[in-house]
C-alpha positions in Angstrom: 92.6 124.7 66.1 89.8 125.6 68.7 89.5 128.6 71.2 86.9 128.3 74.3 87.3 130.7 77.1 88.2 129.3 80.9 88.1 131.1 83.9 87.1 134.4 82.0 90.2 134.0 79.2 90.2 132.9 75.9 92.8 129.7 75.3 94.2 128.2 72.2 93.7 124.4 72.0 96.0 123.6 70.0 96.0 120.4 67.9 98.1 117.1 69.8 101.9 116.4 68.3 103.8 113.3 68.0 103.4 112.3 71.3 99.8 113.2 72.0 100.1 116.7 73.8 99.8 120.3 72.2 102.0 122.9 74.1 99.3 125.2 74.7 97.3 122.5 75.9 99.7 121.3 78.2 100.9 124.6 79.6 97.3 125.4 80.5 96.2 122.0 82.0 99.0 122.6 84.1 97.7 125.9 85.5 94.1 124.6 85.8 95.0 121.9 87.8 97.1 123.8 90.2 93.4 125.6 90.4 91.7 122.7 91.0 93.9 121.4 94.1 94.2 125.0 95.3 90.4 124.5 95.3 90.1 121.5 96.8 92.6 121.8 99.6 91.3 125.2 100.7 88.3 123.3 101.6 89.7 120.7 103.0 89.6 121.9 107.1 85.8 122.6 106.8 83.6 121.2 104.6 85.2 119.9 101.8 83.0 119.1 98.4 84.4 117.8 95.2 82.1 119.6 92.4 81.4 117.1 89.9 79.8 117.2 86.2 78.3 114.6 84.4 78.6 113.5 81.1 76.1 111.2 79.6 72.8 111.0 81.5 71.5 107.5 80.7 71.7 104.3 83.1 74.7 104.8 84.7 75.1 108.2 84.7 71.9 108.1 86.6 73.2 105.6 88.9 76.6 108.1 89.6 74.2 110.9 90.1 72.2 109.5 92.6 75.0 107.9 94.9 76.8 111.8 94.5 73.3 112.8 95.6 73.8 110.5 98.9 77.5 111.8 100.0 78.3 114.7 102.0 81.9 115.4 100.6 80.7 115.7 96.7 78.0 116.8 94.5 76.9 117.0 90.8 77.0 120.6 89.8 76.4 120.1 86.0 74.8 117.2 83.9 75.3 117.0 80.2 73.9 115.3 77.6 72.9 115.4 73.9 69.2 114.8 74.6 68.1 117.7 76.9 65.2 116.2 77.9 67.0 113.1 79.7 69.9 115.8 81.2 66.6 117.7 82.5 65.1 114.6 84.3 67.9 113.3 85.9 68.8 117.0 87.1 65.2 117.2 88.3 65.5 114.1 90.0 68.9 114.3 91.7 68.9 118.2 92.3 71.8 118.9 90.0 71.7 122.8 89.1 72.8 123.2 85.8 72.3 121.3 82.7 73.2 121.5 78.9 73.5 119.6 75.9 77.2 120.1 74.7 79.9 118.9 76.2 82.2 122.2 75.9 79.7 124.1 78.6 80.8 121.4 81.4 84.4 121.4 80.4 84.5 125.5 80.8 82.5 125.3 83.8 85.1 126.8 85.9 83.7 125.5 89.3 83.7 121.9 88.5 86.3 119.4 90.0 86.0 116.1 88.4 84.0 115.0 85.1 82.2 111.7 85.6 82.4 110.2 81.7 79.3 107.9 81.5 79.3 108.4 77.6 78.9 106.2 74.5 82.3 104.5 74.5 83.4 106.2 71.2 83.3 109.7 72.8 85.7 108.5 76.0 88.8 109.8 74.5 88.4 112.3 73.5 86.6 113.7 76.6 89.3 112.3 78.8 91.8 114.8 76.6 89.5 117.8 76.5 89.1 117.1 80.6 93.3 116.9 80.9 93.8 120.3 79.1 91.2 122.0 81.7 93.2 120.6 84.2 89.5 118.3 85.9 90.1 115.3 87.5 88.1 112.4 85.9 86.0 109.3 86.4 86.0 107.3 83.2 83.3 104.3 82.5 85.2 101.5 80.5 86.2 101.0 77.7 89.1 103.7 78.3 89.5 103.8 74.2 88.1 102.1 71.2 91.6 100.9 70.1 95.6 100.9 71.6 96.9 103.2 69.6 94.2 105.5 71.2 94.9 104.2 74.9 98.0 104.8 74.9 97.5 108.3 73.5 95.1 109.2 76.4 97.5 107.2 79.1 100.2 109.5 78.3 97.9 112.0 78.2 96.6 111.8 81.5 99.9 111.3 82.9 101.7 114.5 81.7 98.7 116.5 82.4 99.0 115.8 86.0 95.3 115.3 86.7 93.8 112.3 88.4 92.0 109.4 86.6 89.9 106.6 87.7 88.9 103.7 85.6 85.5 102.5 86.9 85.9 98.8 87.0 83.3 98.1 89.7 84.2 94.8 90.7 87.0 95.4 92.2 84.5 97.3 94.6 82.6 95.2 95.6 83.2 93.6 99.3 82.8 90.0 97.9 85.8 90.8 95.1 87.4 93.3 97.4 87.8 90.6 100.2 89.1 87.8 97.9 92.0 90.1 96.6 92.8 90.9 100.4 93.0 87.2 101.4 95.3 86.4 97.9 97.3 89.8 98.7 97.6 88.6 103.0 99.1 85.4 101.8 96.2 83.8 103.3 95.9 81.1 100.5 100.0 80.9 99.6 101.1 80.9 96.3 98.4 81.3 93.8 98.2 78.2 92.0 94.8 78.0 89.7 91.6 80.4 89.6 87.8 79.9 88.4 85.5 82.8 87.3 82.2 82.6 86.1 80.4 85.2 84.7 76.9 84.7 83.2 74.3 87.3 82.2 70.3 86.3 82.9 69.6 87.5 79.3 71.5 88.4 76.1 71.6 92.2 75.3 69.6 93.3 72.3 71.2 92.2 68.9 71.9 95.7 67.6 73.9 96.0 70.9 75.9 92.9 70.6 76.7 94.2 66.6 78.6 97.0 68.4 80.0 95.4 70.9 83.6 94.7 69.8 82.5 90.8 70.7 81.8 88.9 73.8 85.8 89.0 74.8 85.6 92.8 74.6 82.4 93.5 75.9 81.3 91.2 78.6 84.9 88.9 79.7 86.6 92.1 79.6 85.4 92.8 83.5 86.9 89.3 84.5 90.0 89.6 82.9 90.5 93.1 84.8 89.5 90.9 88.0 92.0 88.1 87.1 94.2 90.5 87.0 93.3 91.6 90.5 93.1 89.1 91.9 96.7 87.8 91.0 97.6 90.8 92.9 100.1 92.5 90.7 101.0 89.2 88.2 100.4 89.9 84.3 98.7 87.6 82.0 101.3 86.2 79.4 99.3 83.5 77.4 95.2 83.0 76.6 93.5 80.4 75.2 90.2 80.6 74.0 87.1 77.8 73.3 83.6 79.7 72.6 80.5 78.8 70.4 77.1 80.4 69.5 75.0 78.3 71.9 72.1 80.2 72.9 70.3 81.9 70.0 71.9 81.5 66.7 70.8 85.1 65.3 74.2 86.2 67.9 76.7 84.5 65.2 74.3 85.0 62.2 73.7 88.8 62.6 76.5 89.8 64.8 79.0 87.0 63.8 79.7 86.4 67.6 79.7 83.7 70.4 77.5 83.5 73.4 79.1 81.0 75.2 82.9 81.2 76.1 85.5 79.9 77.8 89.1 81.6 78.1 92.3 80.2 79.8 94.7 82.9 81.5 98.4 82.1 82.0 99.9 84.8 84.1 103.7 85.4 84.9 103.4 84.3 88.7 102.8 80.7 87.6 99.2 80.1 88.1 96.9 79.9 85.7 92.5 80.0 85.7 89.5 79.9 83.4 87.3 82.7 82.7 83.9 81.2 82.1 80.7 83.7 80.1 77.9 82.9 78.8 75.2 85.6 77.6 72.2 83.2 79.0 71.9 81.5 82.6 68.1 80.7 83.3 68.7 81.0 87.1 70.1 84.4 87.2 72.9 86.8 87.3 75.6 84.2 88.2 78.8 85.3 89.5 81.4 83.5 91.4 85.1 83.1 92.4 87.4 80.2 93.5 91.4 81.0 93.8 93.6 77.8 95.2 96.7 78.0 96.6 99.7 76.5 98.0 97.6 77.0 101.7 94.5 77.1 100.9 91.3 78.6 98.8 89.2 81.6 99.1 86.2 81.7 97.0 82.7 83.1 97.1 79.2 82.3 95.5 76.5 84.1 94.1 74.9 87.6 95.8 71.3 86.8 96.9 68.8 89.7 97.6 68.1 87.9 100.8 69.0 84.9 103.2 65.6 83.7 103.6 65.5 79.5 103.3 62.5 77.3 102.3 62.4 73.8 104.4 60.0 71.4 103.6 59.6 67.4 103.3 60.6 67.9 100.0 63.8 70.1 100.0 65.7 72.6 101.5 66.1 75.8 99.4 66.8 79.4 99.1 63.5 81.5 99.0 64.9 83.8 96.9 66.8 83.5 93.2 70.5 85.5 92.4 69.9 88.8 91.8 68.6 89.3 88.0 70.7 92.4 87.0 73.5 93.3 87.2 72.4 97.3 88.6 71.1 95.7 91.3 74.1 93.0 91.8 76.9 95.6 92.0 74.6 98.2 93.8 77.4 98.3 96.6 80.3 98.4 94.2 79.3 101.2 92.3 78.5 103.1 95.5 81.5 102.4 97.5 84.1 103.4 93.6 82.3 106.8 93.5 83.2 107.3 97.6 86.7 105.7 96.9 87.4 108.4 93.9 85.9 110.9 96.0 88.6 110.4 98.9 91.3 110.0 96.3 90.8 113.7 95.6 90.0 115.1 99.0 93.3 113.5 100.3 95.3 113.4 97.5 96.1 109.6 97.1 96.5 107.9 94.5 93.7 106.4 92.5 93.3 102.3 92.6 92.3 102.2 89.2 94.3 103.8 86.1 94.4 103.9 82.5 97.1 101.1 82.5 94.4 99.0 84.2 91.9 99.3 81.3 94.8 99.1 78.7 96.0 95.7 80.3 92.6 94.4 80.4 92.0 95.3 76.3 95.4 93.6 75.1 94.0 89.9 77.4 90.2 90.5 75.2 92.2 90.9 71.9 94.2 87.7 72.7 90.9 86.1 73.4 89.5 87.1 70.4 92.6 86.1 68.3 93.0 82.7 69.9 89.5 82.2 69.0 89.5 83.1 65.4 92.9 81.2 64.8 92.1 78.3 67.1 95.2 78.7 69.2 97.1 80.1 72.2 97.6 83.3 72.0 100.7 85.4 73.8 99.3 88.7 74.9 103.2 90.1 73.6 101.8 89.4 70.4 99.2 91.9 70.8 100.3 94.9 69.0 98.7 98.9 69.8 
């Protein structure tokens, strides 16, 4: 049992039962979050600012902090993380007043909002508890939990705390992904009948990454599925198939006993079915596209470019310019416009697009693509058990 003292009062955290909530936990979470909204709607004639902390102060925690930095209706308050000296910089860097090393000191921080949860995935769910029994909002960086069991625990969580929780899977903000879904979700293209994704990285991460990873399913397909998903527009995937190989350097199966090269095939429940192509090497950049067909048509798009600029010669006619390299700097827009969406979501009190279900749904298609590939067959994701 823990104690740690909110809004001038010492509270009991009491340890989770059966169904993932303590009492004490729950009663309080309760009354914090009533705080919270009382917070934010007083401000919400003149001047309303959500009051955010930060946990986790590396690459994308840096990248949250400096769009906050850029809105008028939010700002970071408090940055956290265990090495004080990165929390310092990025406070230094992105004005953020306060900053500390544990995770507690944000969480008791009676003046904060929302928590932004940008740390190592292990931590996520716990944080997302501790956040539910202060009653914060919260902005979670996938993966939402390590295993099912655990996801479900924090989805029921979340839900009977009453706070609001966003699952930042960028894609689906970014105006090429955005506008695809809107055409498929118009009826622009009919009946969804088949669906292409590609999905391939300049440059494998570092092999002590990729030994952590949970696989290339897990860690890299695991944003397409969640775009599959969205893209179908409310259809769940039933069935995968999965065809992958070490392809690109063999240390990736001989030290990290994974592929580098993958191809997975998604049946969903609407009838259509796609292919969700990685690989963890493309010599021409970050590549990223999207074809969906339909009974009246396609919409598709091809890769971002950092400009439009065109070379014409006697010899060819040709983009000045390769895909973007990295995937920061390809998403730029996505991650920008999710942190204003999330933002809104609490100012006006709608709902969030994103939810824990979302991250859930997209883990049980990545454990069907790992399965079908280690036993060489199609997989229903019904077999997949928390």
């Amino acid at each position: 049992m823990q104690a740690a003292k909110f809004c001038g009062r010492l509270i009991r955290l009491s340890t989770f039962n059966s169904n993932g909530i303590g009492s004490t936990r729950e009663i309080f979470a309760v009354r914090q979050l009533n705080s919270t909204q009382r917070s934010l709607s007083s401000q919400s004639s003149a001047g309303a600012c959500v009051n955010i902390g930060i946990v986790g102060a590396g690459r994308i925690g840096q990248v949250h902090a400096e769009t906050l930095s850029r809105l008028p209706n939010a700002r970071a308050v408090h940055i956290v993380d265990t090495i004080e000296k990165a929390a310092q910089s990025a406070a230094t860097k992105f004005g953020i007043p306060r900053v500390s090393t544990r995770f507690e000191d944000l969480v008791e921080n009676k003046d904060i909002h929302a928590v932004f949860i940008c740390s190592p995935s292990t931590l996520h769910a716990a944080q997302i508890k501790a956040c539910c029994a202060a009653g914060k909002h919260i902005f979670c960086e996938k993966p939402l939990a390590i295993t099912l069991a655990e996801a479900d625990e924090v989805i029921q969580t979340v839900e009977r705390s009453g706070v609001k929780m966003m699952l930042a899977f960028q894609r689906r903000f970014d105006p090429f992904f955005a506008s695809a879904q809107a055409a498929v979700a118009r009826g622009d293209i009919g009946e969804p009948f088949t669906f292409k994704l590609t999905s391939r990285d300049p440059a494998p991460p570092p092999i002590e990454y990729l030994k952590m990873s949970g696989g290339q399913a897990n860690d890299q397909a695991i944003h397409d599925f969640d775009v599959a998903r969205f893209l179908m527009n409310g259809a769940e995937c039933t069935e995968v198939y999965t065809v992958g190989a070490c392809r690109v350097d063999p240390r990736i199966a001989q030290e990290a006993g994974d592929t580098d090269v993958m191809v997975v095939l998604l049946r969903f429940d609407n009838g259509a079915f796609g292919t969700v192509e990685v690989s963890r090497l493309c010599s021409f950049g970050y590549d990223q596209r999207v074809e969906v067909f339909g009974s009246k048509g396609q919409v598709s798009f091809g890769n971002a470019y950092p400009n439009d600029v065109m070379l014409e010669d006697k010899s060819s006619v040709r983009r000045a310019a390769m895909p973007y390299s990295f995937f920061m700097d390809r998403y730029e827009r996505a991650y920008r416009n999710e942190v204003s969406v999330f933002v809104d979501c609490l100012l006006n009190n709608k709902p969030m697009p994103t939810s824990g279900r979302d991250g859930r749904a997209a883990m049980v298609i990545a454990r069907a693509a790992k399965k079908s590939l280690d036993e060489g067959r199609p997989v229903k994701t019904s077999e997949i058990k928390a």
